[in-house]
PDB file with one MODEL, atoms N, CA, C and O in Angstrom:
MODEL        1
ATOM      1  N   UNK A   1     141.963 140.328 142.205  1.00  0.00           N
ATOM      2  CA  UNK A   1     141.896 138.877 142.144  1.00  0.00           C
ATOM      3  C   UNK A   1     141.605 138.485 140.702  1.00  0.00           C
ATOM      4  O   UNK A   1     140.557 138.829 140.154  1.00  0.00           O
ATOM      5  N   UNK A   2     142.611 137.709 140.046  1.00  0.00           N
ATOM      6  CA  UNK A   2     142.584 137.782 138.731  1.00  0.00           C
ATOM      7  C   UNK A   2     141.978 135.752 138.673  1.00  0.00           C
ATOM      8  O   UNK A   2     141.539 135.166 137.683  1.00  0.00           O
ATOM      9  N   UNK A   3     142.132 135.335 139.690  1.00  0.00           N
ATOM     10  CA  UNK A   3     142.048 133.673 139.399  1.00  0.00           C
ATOM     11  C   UNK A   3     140.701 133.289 140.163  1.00  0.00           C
ATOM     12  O   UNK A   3     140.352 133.794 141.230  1.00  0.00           O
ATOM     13  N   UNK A   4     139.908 132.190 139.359  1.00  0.00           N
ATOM     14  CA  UNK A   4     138.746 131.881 140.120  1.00  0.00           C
ATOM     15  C   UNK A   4     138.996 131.381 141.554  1.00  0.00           C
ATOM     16  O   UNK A   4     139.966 131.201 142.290  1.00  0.00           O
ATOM     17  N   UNK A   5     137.643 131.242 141.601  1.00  0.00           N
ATOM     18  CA  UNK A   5     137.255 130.998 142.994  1.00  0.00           C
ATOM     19  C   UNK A   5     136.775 129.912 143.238  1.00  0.00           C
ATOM     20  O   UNK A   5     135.828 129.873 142.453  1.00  0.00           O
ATOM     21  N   UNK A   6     136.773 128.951 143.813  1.00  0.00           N
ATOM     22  CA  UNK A   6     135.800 127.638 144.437  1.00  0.00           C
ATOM     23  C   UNK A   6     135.599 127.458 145.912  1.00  0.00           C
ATOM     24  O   UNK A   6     136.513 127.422 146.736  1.00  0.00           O
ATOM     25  N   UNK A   7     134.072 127.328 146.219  1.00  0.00           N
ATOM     26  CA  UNK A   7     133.721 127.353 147.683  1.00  0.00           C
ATOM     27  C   UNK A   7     133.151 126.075 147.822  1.00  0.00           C
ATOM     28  O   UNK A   7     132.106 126.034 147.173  1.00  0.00           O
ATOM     29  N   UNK A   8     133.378 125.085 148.356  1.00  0.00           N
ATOM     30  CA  UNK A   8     133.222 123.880 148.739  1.00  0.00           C
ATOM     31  C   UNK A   8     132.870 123.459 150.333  1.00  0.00           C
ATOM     32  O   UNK A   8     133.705 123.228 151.208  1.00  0.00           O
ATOM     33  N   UNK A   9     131.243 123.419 150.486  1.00  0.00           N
ATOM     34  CA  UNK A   9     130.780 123.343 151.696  1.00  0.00           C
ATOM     35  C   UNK A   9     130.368 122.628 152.178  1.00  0.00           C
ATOM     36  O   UNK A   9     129.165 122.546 151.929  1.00  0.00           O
ATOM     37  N   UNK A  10     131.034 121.314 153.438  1.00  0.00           N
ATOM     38  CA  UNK A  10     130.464 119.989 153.809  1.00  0.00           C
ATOM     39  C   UNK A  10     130.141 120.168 155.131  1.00  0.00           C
ATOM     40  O   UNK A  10     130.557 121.142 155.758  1.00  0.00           O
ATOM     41  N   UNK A  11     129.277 119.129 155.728  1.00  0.00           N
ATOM     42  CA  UNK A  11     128.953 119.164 157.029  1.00  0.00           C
ATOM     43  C   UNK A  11     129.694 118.143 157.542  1.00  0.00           C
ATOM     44  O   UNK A  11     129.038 117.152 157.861  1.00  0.00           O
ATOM     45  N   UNK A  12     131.313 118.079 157.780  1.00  0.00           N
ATOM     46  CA  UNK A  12     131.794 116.874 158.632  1.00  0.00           C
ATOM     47  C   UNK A  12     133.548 117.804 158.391  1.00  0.00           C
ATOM     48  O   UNK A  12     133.955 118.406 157.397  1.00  0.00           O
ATOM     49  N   UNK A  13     134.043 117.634 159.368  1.00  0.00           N
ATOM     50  CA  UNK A  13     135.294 118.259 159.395  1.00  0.00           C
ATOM     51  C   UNK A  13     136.595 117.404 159.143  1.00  0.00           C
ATOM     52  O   UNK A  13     137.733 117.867 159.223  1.00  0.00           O
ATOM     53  N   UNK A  14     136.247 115.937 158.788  1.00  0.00           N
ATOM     54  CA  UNK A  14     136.960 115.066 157.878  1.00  0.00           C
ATOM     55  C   UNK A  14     136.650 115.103 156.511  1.00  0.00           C
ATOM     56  O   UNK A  14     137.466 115.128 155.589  1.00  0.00           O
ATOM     57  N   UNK A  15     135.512 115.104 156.433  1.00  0.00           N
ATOM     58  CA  UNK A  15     135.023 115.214 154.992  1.00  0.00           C
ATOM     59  C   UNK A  15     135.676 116.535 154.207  1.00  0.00           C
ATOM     60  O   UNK A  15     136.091 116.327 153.068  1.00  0.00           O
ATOM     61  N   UNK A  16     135.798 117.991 154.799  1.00  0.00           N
ATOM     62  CA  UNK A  16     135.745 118.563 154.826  1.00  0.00           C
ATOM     63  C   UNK A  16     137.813 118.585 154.155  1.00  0.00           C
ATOM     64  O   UNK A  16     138.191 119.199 153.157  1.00  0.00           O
ATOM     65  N   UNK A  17     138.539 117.910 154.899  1.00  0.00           N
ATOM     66  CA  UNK A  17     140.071 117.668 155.073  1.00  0.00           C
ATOM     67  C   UNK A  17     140.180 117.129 153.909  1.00  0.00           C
ATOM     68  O   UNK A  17     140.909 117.588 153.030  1.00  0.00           O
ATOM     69  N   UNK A  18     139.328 115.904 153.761  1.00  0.00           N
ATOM     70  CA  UNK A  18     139.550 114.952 152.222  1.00  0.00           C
ATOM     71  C   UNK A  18     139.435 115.703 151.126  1.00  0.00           C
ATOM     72  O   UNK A  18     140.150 115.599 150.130  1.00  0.00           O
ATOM     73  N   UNK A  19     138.550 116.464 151.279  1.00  0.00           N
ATOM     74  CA  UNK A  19     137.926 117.484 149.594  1.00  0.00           C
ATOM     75  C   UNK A  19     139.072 118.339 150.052  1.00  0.00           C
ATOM     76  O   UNK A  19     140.019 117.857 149.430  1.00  0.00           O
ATOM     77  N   UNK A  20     139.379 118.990 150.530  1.00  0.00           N
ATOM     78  CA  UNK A  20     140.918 119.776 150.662  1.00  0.00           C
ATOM     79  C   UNK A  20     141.843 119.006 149.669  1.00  0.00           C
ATOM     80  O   UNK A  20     142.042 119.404 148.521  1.00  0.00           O
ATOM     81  N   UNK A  21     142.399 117.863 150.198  1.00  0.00           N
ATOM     82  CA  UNK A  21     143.246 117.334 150.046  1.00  0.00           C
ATOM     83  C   UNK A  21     143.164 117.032 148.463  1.00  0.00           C
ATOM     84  O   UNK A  21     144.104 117.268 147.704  1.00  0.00           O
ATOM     85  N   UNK A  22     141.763 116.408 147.998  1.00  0.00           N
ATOM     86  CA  UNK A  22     142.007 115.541 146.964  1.00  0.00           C
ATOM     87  C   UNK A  22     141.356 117.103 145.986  1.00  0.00           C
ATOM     88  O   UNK A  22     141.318 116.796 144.795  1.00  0.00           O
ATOM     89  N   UNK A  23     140.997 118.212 146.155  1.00  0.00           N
ATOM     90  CA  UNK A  23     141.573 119.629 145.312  1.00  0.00           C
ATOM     91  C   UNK A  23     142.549 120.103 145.309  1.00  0.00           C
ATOM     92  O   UNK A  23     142.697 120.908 144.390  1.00  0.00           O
ATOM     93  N   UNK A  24     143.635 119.940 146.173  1.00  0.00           N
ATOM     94  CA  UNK A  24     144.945 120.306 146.000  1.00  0.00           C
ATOM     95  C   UNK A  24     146.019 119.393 144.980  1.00  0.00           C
ATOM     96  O   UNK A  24     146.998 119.631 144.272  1.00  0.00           O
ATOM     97  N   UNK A  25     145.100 118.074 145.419  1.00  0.00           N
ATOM     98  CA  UNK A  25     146.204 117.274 144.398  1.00  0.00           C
ATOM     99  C   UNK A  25     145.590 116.650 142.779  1.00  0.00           C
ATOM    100  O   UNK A  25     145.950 115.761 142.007  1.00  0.00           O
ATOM    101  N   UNK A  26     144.807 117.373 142.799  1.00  0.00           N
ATOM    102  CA  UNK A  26     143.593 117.250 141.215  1.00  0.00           C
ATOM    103  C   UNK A  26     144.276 118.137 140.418  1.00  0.00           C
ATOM    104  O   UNK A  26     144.798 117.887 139.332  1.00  0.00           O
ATOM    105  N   UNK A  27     144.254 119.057 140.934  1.00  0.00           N
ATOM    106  CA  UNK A  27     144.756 120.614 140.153  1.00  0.00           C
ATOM    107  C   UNK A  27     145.612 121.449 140.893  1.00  0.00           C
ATOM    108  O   UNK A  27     145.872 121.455 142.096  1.00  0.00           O
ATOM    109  N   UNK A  28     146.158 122.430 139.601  1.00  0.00           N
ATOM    110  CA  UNK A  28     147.012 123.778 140.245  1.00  0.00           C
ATOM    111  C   UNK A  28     146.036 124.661 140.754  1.00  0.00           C
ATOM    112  O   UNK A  28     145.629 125.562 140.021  1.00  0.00           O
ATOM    113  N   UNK A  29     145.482 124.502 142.210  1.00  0.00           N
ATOM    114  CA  UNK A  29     144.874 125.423 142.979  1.00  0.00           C
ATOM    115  C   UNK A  29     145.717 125.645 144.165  1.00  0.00           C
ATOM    116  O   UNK A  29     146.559 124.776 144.392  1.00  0.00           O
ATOM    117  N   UNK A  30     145.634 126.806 145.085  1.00  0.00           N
ATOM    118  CA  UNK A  30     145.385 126.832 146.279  1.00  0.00           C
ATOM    119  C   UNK A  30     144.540 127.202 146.989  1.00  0.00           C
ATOM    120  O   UNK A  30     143.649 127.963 146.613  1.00  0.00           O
ATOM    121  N   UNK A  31     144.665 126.646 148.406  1.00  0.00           N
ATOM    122  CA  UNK A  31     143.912 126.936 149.861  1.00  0.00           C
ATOM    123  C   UNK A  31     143.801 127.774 150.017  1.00  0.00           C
ATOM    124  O   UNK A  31     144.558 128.236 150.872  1.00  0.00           O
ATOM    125  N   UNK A  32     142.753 128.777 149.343  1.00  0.00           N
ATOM    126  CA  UNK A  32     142.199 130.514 149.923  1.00  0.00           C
ATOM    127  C   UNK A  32     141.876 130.730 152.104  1.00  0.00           C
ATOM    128  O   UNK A  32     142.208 131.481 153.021  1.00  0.00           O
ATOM    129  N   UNK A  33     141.112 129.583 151.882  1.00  0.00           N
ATOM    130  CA  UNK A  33     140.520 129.918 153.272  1.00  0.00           C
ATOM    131  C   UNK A  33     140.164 128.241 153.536  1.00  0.00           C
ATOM    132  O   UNK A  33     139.750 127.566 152.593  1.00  0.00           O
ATOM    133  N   UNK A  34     140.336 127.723 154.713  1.00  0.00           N
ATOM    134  CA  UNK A  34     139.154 126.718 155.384  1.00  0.00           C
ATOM    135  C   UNK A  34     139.004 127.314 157.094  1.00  0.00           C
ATOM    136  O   UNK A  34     139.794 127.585 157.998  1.00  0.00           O
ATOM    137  N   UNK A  35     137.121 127.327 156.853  1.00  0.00           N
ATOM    138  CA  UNK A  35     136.836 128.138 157.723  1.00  0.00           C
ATOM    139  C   UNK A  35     135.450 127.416 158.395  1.00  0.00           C
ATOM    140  O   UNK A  35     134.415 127.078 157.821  1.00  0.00           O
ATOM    141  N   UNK A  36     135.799 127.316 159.739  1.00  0.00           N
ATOM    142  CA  UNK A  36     134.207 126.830 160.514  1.00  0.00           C
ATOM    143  C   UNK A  36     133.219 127.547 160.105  1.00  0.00           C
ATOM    144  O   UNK A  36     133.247 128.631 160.687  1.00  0.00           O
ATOM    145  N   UNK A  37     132.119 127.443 159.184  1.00  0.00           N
ATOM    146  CA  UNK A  37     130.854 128.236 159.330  1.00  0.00           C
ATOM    147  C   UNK A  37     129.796 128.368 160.679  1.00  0.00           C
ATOM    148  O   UNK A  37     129.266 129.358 161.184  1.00  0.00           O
ATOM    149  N   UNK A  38     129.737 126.930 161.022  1.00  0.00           N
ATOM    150  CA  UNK A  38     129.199 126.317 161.864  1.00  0.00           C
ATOM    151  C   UNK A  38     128.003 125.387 162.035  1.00  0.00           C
ATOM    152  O   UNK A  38     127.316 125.407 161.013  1.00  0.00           O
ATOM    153  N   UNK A  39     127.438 124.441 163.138  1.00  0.00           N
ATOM    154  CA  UNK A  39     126.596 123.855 163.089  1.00  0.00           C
ATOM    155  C   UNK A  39     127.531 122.112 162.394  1.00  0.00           C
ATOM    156  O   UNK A  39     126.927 121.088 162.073  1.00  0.00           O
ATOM    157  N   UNK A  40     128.659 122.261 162.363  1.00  0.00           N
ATOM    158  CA  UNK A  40     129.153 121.136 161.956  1.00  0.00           C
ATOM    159  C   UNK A  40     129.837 121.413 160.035  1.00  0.00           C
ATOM    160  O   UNK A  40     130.679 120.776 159.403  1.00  0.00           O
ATOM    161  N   UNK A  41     128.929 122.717 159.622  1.00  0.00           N
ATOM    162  CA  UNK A  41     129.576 123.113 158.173  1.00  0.00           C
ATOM    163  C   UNK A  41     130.780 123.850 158.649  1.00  0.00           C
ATOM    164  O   UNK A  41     131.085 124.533 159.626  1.00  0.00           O
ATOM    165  N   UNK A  42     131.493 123.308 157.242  1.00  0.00           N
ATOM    166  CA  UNK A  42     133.131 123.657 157.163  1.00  0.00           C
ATOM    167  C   UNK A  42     132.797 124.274 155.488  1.00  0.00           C
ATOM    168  O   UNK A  42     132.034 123.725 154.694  1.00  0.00           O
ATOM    169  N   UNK A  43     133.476 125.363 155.267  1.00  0.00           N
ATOM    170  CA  UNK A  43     133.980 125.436 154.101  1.00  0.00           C
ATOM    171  C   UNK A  43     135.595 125.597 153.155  1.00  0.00           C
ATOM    172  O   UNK A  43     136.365 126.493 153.500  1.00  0.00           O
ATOM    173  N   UNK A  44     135.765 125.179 152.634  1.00  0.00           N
ATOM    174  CA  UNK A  44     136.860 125.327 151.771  1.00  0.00           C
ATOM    175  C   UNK A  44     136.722 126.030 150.400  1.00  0.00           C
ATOM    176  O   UNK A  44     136.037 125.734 149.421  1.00  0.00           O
ATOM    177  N   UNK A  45     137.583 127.056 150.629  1.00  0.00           N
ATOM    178  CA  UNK A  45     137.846 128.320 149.340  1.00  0.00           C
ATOM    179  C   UNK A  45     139.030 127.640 148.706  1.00  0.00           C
ATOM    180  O   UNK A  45     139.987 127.235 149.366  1.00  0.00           O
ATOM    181  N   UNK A  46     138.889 127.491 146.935  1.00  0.00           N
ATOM    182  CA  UNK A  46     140.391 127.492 146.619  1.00  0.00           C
ATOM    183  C   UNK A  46     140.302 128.499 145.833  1.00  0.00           C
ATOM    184  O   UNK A  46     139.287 129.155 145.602  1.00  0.00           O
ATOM    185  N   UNK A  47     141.640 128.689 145.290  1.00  0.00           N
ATOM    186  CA  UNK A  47     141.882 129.825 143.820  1.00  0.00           C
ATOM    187  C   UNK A  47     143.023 129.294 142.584  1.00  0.00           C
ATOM    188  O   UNK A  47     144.105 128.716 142.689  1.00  0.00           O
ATOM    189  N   UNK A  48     142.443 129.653 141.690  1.00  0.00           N
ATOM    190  CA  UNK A  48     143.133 129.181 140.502  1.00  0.00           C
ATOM    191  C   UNK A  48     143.094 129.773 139.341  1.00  0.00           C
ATOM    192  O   UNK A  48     142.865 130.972 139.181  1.00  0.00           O
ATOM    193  N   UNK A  49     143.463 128.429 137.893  1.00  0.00           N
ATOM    194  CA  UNK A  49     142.654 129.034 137.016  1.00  0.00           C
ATOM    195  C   UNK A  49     141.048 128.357 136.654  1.00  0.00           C
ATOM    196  O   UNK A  49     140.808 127.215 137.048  1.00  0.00           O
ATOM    197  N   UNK A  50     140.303 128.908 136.114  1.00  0.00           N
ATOM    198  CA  UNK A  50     139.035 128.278 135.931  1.00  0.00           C
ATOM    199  C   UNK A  50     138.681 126.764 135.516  1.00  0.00           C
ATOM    200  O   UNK A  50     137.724 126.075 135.868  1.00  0.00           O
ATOM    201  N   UNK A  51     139.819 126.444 134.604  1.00  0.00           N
ATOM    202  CA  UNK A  51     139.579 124.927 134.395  1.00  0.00           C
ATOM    203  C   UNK A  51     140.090 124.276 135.772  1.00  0.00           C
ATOM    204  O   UNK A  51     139.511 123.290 136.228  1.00  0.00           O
ATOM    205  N   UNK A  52     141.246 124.887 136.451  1.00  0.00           N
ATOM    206  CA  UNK A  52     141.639 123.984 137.362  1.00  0.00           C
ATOM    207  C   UNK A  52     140.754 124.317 138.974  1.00  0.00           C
ATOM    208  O   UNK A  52     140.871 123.687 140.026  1.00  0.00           O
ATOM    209  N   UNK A  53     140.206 125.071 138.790  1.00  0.00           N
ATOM    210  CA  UNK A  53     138.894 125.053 139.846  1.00  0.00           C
ATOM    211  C   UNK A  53     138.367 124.081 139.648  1.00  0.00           C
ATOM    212  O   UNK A  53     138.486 123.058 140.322  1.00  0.00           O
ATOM    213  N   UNK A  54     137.741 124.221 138.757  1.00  0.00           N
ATOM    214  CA  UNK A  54     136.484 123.398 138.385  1.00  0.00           C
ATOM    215  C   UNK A  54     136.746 121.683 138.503  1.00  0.00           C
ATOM    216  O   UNK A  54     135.846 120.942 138.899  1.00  0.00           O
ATOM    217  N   UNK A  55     138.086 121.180 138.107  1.00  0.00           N
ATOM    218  CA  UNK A  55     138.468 120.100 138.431  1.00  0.00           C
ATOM    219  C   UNK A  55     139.070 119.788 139.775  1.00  0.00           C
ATOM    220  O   UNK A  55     139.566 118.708 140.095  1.00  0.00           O
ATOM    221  N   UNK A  56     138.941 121.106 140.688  1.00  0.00           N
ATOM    222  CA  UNK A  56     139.448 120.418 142.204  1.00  0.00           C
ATOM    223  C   UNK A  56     138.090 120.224 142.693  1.00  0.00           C
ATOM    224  O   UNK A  56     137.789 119.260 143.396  1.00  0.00           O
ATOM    225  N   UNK A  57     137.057 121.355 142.241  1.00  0.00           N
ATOM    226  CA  UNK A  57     135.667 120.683 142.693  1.00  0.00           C
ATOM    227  C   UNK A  57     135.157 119.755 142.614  1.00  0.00           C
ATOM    228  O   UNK A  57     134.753 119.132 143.597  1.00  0.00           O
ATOM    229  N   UNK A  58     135.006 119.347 141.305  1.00  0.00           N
ATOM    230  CA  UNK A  58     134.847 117.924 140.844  1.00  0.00           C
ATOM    231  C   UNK A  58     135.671 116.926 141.639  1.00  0.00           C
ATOM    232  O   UNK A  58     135.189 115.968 142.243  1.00  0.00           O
ATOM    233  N   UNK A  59     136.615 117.158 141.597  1.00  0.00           N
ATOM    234  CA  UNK A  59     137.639 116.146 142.436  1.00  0.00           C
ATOM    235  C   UNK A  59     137.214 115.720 143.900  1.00  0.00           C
ATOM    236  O   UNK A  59     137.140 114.579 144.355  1.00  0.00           O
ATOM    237  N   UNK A  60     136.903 117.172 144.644  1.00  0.00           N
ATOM    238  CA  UNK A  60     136.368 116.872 146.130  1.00  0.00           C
ATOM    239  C   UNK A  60     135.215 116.243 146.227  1.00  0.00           C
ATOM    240  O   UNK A  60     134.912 115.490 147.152  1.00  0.00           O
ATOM    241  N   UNK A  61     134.272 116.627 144.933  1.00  0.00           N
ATOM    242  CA  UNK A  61     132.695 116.038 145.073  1.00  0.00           C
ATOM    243  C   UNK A  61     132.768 114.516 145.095  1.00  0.00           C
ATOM    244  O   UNK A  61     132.125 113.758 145.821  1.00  0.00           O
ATOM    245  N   UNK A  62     133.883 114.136 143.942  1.00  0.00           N
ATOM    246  CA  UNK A  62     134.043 112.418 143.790  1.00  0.00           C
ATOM    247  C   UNK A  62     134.492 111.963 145.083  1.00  0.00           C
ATOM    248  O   UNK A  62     133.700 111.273 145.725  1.00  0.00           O
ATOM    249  N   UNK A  63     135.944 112.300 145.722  1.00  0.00           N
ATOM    250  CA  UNK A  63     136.353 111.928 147.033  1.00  0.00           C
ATOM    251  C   UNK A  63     135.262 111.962 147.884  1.00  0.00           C
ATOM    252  O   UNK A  63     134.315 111.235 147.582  1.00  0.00           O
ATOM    253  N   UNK A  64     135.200 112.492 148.659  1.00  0.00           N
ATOM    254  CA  UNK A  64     134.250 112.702 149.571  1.00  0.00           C
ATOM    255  C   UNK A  64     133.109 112.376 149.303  1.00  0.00           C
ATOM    256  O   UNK A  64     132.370 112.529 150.276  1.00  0.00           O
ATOM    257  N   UNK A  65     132.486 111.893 148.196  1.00  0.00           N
ATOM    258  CA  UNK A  65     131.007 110.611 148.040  1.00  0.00           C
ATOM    259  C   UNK A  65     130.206 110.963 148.599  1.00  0.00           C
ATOM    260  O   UNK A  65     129.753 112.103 148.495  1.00  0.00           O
ATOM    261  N   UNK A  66     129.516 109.520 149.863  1.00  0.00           N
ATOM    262  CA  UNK A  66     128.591 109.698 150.892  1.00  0.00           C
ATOM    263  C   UNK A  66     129.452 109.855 152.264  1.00  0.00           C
ATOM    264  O   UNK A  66     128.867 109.519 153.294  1.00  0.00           O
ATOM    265  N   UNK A  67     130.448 110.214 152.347  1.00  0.00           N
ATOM    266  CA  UNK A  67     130.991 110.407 153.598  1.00  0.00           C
ATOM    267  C   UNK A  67     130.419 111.671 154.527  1.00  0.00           C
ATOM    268  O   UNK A  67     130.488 111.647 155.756  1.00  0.00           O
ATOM    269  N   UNK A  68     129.950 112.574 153.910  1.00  0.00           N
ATOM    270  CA  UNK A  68     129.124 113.742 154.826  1.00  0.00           C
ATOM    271  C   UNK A  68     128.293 114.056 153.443  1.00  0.00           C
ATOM    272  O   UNK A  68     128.452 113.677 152.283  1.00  0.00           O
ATOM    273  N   UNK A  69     127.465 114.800 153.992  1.00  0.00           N
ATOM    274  CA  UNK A  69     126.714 115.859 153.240  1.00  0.00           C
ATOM    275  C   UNK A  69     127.426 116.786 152.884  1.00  0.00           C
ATOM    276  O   UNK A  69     128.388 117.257 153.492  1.00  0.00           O
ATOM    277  N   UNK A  70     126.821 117.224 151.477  1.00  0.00           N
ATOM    278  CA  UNK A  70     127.680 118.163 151.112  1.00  0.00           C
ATOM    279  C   UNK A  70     126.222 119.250 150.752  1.00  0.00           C
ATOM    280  O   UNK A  70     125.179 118.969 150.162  1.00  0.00           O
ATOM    281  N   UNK A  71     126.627 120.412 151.313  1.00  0.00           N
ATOM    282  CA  UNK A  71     126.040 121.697 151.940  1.00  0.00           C
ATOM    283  C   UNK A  71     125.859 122.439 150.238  1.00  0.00           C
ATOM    284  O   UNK A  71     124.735 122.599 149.763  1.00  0.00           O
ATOM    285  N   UNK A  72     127.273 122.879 149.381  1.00  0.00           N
ATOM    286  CA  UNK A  72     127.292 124.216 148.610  1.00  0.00           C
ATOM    287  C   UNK A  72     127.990 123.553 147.866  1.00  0.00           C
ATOM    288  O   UNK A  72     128.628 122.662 148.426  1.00  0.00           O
ATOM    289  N   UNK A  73     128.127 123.671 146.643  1.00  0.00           N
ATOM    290  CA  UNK A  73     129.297 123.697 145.820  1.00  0.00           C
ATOM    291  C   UNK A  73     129.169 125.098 144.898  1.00  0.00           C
ATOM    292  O   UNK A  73     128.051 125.485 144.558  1.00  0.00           O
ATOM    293  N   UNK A  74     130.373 125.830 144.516  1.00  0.00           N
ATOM    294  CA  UNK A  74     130.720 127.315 143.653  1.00  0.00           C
ATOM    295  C   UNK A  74     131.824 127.331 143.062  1.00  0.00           C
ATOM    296  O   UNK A  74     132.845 126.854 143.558  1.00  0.00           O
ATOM    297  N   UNK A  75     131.758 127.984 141.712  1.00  0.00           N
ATOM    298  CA  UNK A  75     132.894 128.366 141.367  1.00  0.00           C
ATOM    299  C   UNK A  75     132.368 129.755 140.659  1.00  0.00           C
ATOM    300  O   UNK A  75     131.393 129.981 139.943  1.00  0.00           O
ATOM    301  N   UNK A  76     133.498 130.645 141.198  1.00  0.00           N
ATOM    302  CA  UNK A  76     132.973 131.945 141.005  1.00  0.00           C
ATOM    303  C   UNK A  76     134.404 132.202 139.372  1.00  0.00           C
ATOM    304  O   UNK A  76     135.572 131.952 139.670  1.00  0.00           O
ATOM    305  N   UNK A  77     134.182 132.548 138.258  1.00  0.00           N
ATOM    306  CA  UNK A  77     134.737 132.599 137.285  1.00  0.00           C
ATOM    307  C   UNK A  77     135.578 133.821 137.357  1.00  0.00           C
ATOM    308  O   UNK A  77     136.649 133.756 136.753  1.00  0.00           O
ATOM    309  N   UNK A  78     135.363 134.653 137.829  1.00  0.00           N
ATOM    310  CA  UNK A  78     136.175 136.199 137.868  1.00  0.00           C
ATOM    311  C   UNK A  78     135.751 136.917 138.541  1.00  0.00           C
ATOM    312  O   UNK A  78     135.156 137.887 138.069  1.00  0.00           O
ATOM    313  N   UNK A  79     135.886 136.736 140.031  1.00  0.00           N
ATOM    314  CA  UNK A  79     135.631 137.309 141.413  1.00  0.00           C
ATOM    315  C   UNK A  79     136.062 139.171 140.876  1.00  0.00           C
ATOM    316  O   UNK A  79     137.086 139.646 140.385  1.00  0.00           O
ATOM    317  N   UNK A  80     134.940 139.699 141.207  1.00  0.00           N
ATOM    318  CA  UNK A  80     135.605 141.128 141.697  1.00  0.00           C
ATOM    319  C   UNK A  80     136.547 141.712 142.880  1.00  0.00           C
ATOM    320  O   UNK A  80     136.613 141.575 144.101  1.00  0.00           O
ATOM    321  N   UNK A  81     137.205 142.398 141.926  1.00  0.00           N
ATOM    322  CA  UNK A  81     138.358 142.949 143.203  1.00  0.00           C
ATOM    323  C   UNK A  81     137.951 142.957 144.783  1.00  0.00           C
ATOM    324  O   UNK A  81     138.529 142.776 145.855  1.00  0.00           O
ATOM    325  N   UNK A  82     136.730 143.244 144.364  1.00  0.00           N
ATOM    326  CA  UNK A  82     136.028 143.408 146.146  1.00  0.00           C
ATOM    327  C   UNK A  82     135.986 142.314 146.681  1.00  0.00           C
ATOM    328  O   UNK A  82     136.116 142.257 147.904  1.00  0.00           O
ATOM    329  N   UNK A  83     135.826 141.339 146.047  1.00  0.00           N
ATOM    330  CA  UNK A  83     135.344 140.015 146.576  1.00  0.00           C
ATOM    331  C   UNK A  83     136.683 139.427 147.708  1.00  0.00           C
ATOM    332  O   UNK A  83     136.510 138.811 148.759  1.00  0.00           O
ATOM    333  N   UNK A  84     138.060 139.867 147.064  1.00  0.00           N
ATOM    334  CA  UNK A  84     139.125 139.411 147.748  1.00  0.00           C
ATOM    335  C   UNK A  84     139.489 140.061 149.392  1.00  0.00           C
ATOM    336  O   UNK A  84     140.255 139.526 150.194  1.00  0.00           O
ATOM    337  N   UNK A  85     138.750 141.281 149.602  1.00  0.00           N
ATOM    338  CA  UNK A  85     138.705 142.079 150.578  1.00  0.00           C
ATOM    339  C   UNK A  85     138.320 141.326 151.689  1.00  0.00           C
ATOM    340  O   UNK A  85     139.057 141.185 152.665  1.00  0.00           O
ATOM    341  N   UNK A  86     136.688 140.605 151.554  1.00  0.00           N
ATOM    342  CA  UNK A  86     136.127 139.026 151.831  1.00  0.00           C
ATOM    343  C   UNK A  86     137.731 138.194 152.657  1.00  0.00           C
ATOM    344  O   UNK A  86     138.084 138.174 153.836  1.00  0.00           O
ATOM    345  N   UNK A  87     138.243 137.721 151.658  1.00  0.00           N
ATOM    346  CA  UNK A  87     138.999 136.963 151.940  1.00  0.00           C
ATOM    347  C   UNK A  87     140.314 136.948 152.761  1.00  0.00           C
ATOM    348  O   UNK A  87     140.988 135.938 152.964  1.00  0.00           O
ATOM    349  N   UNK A  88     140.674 138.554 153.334  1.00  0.00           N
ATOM    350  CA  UNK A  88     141.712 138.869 154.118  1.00  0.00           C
ATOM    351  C   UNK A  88     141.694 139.228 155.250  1.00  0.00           C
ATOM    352  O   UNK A  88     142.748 139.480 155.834  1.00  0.00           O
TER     353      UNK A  88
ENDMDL
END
């Protein structure tokens, strides 16, 4: 896994759709994973390059406001190979 990582964790499964949405269309990322954690948390994985992580995060944090709580925000800069194992 050569491209960062961003984990984006809300408690509302709309909220959750919007920060999707408005990181996909901020930046050249994609949709690694969106995955029920549970208890009402959702998370969303993207992958990219590091600037354009960092601006889909930013992007979801602005969208999504006070519409849910927001649980986690991450951006992992240069995931180890292992880390992608995680993800399959």
């Amino acid at each position: 896994m050569n491209q960062a990582l961003g984990i984006f964790e809300i408690r509302s499964k709309v909220g959750a759709i919007v920060a999707a949405d408005a990181m996909v269309k901020a930046a050249d990322v994609t949709i690694a994973d969106f995955n029920l954690v549970g208890s009402g948390v959702i998370s969303v994985m993207v992958e990219g390059e590091v600037a354009a992580v960092n601006a889909a995060i930013e992007s979801a944090k602005m969208s999504v406001g006070n519409m849910a709580e927001i649980i986690s925000i991450n951006v992992i800069a240069r995931p180890h190979d292992e880390v992608s194992k995680i993800l399959k």
